[in-house]
MARMAR-395465 format. One record per atom (N, C-alpha, C, O): residue number from 1; residue in three letters; x, y, z; chain. Coordinates in steps of 0.1 Angstrom, whole numbers. Atoms other than C-alpha are relative to their C-alpha. Example, Ala and Ser with C-alpha at 12.3 -4.5 7.8 and 13.67 -1.06 7.14 Angstrom:
BEGIN
+-----+------+-------+-------+-------+-------+
!  nr ! rest !    c1 !    c2 !    c3 ! kette !
+-----+------+-------+-------+-------+-------+
!   1 !  Ala !     9 !   -12 !     0 !     A !
!   1 !  Ala !   123 !   -45 !    78 !     A !
!   1 !  Ala !     9 !    12 !     0 !     A !
!   1 !  Ala !    19 !    12 !     7 !     A !
!   2 !  Ser !    -9 !   -11 !     0 !     A !
!   2 !  Ser !   137 !   -11 !    71 !     A !
!   2 !  Ser !    -8 !    11 !     8 !     A !
!   2 !  Ser !    -3 !    22 !     9 !     A !
+-----+------+-------+-------+-------+-------+
! end
This chain:
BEGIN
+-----+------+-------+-------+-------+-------+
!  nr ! rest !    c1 !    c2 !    c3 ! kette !
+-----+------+-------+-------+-------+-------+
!   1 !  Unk !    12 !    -8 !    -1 !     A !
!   1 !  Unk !    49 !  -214 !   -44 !     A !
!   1 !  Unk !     1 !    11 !   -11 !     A !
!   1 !  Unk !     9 !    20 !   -11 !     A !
!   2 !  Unk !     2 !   -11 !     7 !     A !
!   2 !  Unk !    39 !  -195 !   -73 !     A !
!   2 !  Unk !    -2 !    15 !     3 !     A !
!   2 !  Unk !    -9 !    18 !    12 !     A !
!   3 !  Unk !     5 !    -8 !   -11 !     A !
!   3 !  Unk !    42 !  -157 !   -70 !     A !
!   3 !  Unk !   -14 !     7 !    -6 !     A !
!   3 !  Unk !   -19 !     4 !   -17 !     A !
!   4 !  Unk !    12 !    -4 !     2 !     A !
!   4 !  Unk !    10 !  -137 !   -68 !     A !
!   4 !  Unk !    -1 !    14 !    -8 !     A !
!   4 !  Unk !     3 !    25 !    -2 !     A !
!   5 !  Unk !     3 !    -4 !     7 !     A !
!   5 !  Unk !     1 !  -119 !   -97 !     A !
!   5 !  Unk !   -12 !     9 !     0 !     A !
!   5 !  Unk !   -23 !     4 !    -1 !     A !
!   6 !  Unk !    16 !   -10 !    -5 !     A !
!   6 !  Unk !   -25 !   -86 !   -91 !     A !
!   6 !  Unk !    -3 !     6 !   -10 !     A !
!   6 !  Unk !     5 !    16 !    -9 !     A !
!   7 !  Unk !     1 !    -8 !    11 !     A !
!   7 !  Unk !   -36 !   -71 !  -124 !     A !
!   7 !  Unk !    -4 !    10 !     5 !     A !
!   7 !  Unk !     0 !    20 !    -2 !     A !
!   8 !  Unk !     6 !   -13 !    -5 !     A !
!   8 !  Unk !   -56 !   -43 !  -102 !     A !
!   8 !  Unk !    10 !     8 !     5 !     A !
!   8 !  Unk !     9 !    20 !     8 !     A !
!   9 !  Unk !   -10 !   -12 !   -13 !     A !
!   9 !  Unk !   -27 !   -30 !   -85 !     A !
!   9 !  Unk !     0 !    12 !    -1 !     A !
!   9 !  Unk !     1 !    20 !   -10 !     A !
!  10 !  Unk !     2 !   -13 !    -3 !     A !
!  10 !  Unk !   -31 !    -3 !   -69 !     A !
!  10 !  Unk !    10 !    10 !     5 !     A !
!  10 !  Unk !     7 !    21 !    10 !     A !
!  11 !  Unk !   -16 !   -11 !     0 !     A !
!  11 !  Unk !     6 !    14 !   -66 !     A !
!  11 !  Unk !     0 !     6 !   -12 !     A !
!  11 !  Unk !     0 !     0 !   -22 !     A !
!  12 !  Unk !    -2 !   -10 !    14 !     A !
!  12 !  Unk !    10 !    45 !   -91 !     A !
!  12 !  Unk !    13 !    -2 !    -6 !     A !
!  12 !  Unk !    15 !     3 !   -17 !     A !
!  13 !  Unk !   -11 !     3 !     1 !     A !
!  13 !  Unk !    43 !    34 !   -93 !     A !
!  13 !  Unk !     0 !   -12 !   -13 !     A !
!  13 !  Unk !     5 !   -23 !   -13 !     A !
!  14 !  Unk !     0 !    13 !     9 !     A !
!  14 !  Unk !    37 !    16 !  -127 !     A !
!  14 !  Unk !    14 !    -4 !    -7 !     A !
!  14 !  Unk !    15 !   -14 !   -13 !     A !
!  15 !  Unk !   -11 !     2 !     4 !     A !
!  15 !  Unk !    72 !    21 !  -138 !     A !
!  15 !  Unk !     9 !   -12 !     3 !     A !
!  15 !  Unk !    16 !   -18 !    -5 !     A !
!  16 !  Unk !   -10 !    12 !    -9 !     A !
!  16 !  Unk !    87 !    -6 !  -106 !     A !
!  16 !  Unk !    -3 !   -12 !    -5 !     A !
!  16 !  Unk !   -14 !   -16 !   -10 !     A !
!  17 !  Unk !    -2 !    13 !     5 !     A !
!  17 !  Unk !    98 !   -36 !  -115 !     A !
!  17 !  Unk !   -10 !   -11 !     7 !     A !
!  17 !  Unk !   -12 !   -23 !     3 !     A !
!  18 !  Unk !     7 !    10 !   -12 !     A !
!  18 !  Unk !    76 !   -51 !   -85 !     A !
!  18 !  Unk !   -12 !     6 !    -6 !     A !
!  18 !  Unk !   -22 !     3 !     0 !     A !
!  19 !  Unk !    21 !    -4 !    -1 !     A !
!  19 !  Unk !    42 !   -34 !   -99 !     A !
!  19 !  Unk !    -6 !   -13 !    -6 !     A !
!  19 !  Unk !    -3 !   -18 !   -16 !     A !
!  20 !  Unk !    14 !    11 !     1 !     A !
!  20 !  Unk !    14 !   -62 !   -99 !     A !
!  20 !  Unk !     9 !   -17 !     2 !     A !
!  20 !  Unk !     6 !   -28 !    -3 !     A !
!  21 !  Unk !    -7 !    10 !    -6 !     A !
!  21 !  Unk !    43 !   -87 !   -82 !     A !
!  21 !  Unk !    -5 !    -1 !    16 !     A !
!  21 !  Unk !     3 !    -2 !    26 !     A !
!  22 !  Unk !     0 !    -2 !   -20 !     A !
!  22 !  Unk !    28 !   -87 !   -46 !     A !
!  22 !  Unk !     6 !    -1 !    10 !     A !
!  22 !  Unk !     7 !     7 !    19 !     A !
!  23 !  Unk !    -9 !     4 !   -14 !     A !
!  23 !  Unk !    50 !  -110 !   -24 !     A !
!  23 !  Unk !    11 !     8 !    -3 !     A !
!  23 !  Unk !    16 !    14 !     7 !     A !
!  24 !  Unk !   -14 !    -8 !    -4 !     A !
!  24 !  Unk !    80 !   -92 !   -41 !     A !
!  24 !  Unk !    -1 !    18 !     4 !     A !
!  24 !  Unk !     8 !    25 !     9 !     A !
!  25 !  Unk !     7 !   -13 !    -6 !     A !
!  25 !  Unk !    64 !   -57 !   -34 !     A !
!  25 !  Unk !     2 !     4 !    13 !     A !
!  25 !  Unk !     9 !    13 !    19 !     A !
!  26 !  Unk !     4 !     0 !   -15 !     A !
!  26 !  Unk !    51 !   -64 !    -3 !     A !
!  26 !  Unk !    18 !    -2 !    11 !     A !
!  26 !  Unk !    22 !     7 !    18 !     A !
!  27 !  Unk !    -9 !     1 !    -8 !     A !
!  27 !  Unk !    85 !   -79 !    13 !     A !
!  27 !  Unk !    13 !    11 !    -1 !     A !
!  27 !  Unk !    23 !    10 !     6 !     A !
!  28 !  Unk !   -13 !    -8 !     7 !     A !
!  28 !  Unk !   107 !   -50 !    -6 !     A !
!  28 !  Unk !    -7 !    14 !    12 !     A !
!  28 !  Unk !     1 !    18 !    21 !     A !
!  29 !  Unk !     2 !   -11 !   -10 !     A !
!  29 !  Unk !    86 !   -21 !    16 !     A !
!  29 !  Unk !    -1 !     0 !    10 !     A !
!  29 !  Unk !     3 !     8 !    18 !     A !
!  30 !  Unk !    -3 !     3 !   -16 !     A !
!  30 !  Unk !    79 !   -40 !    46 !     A !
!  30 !  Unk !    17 !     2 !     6 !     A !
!  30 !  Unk !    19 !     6 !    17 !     A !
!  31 !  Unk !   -11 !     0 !    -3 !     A !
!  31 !  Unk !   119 !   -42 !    46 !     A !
!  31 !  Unk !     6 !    13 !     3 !     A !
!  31 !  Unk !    17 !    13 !     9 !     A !
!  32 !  Unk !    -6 !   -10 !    -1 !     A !
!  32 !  Unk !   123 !    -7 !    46 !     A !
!  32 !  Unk !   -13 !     7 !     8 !     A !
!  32 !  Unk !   -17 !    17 !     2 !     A !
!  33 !  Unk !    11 !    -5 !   -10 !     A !
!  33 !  Unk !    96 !     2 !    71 !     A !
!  33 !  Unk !   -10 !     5 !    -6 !     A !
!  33 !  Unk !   -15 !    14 !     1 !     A !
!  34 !  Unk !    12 !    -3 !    10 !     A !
!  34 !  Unk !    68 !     9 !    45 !     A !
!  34 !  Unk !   -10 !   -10 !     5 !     A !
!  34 !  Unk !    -8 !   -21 !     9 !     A !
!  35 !  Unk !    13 !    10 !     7 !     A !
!  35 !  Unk !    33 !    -3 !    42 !     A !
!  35 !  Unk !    -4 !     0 !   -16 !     A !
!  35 !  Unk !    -7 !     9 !   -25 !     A !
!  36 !  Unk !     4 !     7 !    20 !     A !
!  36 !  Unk !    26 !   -17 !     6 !     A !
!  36 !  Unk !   -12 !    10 !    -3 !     A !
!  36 !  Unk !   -20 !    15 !     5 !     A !
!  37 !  Unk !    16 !   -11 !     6 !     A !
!  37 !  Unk !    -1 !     6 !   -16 !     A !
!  37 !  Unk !    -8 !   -10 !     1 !     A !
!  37 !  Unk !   -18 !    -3 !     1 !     A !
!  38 !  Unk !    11 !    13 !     1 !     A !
!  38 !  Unk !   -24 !   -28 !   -15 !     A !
!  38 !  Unk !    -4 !    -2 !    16 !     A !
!  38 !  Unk !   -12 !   -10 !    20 !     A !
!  39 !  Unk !     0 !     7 !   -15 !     A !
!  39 !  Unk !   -22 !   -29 !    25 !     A !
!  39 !  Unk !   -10 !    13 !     7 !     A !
!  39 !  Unk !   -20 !    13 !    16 !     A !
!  40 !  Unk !     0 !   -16 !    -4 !     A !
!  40 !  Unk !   -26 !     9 !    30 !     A !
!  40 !  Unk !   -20 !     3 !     1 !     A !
!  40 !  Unk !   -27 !    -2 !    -7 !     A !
!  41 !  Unk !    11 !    -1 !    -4 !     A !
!  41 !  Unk !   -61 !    22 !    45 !     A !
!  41 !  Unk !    -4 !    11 !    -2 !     A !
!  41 !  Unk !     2 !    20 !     3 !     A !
!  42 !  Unk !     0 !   -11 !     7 !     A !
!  42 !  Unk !   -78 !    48 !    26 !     A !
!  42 !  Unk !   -10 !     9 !    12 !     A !
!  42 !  Unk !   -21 !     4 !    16 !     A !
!  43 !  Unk !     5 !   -11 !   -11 !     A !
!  43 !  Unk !   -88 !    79 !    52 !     A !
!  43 !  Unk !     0 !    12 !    -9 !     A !
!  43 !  Unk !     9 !    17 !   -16 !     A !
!  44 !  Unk !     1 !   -12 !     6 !     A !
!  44 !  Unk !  -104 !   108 !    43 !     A !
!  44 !  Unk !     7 !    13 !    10 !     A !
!  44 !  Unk !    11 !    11 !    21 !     A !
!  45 !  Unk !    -8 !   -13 !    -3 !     A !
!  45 !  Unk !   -90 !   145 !    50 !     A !
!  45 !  Unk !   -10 !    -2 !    11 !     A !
!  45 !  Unk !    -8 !    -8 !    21 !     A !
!  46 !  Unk !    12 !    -5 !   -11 !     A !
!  46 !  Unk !  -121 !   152 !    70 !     A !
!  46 !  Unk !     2 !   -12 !    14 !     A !
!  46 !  Unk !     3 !    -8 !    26 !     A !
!  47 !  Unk !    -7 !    12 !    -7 !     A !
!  47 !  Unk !  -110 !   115 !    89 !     A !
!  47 !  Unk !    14 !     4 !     8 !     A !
!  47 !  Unk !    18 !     0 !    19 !     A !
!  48 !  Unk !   -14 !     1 !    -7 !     A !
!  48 !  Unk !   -77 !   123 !    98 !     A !
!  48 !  Unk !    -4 !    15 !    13 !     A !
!  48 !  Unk !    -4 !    14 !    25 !     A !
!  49 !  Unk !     2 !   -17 !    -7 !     A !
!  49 !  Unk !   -85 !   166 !   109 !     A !
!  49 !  Unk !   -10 !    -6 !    14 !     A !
!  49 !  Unk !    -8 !     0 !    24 !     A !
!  50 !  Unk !     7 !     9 !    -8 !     A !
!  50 !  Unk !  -113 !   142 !   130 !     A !
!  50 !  Unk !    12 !    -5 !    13 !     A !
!  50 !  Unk !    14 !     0 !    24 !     A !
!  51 !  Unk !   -14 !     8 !    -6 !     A !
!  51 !  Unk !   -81 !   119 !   144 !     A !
!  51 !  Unk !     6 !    11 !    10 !     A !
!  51 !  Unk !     5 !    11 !    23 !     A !
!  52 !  Unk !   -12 !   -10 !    -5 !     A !
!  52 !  Unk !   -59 !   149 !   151 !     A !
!  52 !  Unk !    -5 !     9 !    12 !     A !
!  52 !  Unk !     2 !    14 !    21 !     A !
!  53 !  Unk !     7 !    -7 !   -12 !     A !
!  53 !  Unk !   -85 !   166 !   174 !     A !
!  53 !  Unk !    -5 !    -9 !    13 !     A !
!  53 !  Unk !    -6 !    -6 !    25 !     A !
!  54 !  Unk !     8 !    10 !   -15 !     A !
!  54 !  Unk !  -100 !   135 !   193 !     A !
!  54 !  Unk !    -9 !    -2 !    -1 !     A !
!  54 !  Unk !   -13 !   -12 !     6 !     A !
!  55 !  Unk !    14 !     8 !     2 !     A !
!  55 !  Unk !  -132 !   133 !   180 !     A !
!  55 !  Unk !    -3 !   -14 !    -3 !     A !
!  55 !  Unk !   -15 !   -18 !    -1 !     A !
!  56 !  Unk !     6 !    14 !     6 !     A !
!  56 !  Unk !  -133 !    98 !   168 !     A !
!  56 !  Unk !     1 !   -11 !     9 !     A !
!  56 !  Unk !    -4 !   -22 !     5 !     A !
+-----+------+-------+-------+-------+-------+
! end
């Protein structure tokens, strides 16, 4: 299986050796109890301060 190659990637981390490597990405932060920047669910401030009270 070829690996999967993301030109968009969206980790700021352009320095890591895994940026725009997915599977090896993905299985390097899942291993350390991370969610991947490609996985991760973009919530606004106003969203979360929402969360933390109970409104939602």
């Amino acid at each position: 299986m070829s690996p999967v190659i993301r030109a968009d990637c969206p980790c700021p981390k352009t320095t890591c050796s895994r940026h725009t490597l997915c599977d090896e990405c993905e299985a390097f932060r899942v291993a350390r109890g991370k969610v991947p920047f490609c996985r991760q669910q973009k919530v606004s401030f106003l969203g979360r301060i929402r969360k933390m009270l109970g409104l939602r």
